[in-house]
C-alpha positions in Angstrom: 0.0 0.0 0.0 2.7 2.6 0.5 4.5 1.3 -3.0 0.6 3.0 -4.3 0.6 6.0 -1.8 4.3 7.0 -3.1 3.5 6.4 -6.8 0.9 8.6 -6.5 2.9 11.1 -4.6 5.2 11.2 -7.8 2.1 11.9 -9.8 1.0 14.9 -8.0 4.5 16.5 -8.1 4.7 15.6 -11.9 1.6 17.2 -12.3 2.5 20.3 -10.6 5.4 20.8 -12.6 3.5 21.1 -15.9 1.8 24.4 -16.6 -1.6 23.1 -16.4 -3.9 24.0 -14.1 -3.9 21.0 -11.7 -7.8 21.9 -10.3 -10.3 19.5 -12.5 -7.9 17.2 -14.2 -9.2 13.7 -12.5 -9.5 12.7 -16.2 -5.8 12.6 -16.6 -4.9 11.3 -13.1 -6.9 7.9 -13.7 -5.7 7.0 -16.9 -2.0 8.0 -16.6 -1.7 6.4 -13.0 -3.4 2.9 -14.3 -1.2 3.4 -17.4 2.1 3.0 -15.5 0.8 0.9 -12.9 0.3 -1.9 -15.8 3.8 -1.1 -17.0 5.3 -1.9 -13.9 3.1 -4.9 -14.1 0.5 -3.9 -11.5 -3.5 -4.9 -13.0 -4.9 -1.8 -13.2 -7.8 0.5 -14.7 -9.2 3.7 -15.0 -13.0 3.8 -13.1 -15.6 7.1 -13.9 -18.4 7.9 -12.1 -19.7 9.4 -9.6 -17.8 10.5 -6.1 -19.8 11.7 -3.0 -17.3 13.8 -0.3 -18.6 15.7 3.1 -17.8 18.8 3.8 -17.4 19.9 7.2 -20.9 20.1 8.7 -21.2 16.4 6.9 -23.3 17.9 3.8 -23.0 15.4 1.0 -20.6 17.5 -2.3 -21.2 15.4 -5.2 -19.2 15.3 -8.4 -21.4 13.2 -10.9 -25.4 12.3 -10.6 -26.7 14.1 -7.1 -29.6 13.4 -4.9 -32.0 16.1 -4.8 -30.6 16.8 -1.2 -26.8 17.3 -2.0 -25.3 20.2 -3.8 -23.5 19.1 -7.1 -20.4 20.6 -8.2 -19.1 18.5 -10.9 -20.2 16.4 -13.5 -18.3 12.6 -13.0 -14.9 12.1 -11.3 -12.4 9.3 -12.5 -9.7 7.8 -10.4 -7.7 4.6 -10.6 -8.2 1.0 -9.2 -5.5 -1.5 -9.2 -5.0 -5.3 -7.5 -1.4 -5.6 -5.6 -0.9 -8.9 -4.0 -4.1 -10.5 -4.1 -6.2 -6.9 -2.6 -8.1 -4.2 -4.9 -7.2 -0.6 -3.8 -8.9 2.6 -4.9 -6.5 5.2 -5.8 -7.3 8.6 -6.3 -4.4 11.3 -6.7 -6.3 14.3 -7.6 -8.7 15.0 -4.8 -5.7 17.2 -3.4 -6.9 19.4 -6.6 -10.7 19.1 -5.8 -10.2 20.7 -2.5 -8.4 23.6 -3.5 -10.5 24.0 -6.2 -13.5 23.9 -3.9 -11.9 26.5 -1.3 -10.4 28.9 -4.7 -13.1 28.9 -6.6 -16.0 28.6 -4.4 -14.8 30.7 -1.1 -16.0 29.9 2.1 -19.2 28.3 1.2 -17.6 24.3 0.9 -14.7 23.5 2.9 -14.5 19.7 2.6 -13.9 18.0 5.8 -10.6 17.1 6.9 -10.9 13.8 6.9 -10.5 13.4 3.6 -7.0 13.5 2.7 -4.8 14.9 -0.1 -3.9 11.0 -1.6 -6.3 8.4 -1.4 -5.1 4.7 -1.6 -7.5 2.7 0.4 -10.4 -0.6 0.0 -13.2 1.1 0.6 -14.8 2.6 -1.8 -17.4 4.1 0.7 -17.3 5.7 4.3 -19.0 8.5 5.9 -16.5 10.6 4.2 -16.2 9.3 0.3 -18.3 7.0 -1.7 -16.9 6.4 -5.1 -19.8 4.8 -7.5 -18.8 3.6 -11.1 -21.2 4.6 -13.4 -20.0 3.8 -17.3 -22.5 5.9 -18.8 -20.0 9.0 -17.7 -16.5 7.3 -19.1 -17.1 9.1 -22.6 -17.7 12.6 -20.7 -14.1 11.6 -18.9 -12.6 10.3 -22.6 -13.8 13.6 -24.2 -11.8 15.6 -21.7 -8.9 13.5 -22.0 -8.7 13.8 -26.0 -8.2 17.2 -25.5 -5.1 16.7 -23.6 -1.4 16.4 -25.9 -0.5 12.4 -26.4 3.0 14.1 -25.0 1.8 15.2 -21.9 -0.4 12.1 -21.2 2.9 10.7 -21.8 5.0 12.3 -19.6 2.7 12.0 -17.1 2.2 8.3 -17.1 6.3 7.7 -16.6 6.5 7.9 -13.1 9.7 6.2 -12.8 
């Protein structure tokens, strides 16, 4: 599990060295990370749907398909799964982004709660805090975003060595 936590480390900072704007680009961080993972010969795939988070007052923040009682700020997320030694973990290197794109972008009004961190490698694909839900009617949303993305940089960043 830290082998996962530190390859996604080496995402973010490759990431951060590029000019884009790192706020919104879960479409890249799912494909490139299960890109390398396989080349290092970890199973691996990119997953798009839907993820629930909580804020700080434990209000549901939705990026993808929302109940009528959450507020919806996105439109699908996409993040990696991969199988290391017999267990399925849920990676997700980009919810660093979503936060600071939440507090940026949208003030005071969502501050998402601290218990959800920066790097996610973990089982569960639901707590009180997160709930990730595949939903494969969203990967062409995801795919259309990522076309629009240089073959160099989706390059670069799926070398993580």
């Amino acid at each position: 599990m830290e082998e996962l936590f530190l390859i996604l480390q080496k995402y973010q900072s490759k990431l951060e060295a590029t000019n884009l704007n790192p706020y919104g680009t879960c479409y890249l961080a799912g494909p490139c990370i299960a890109e390398y993972l396989r080349t290092i010969g970890i199973s691996a795939r990119d997953v798009t749907g839907s993820l629930t988070l909580r804020d700080k007052h434990g209000k549901e923040i939705i990026y993808g398909k929302s109940k009528p009682s959450s507020r919806n700020i996105g439109m699908y997320h996409t993040w990696c799964e991969a199988s290391l030694d017999g267990t399925n973990y849920l990676l997700d290197a980009s919810l660093k982004y979503n936060k600071v794109y939440l507090k940026k972008y949208l003030g005071t009004k969502i501050k998402i709660a601290n218990q959800v961190p920066d790097i996610l490698v973990t089982e569960k694909r639901k707590t009180y805090w997160w709930n990730y839900k595949e939903d494969k009617s969203l990967i062409s949303v995801s795919q259309s975003y990522l076309r629009t993305c240089s073959s160099h940089l989706v390059h670069y960043l799926s070398q993580l060595e």
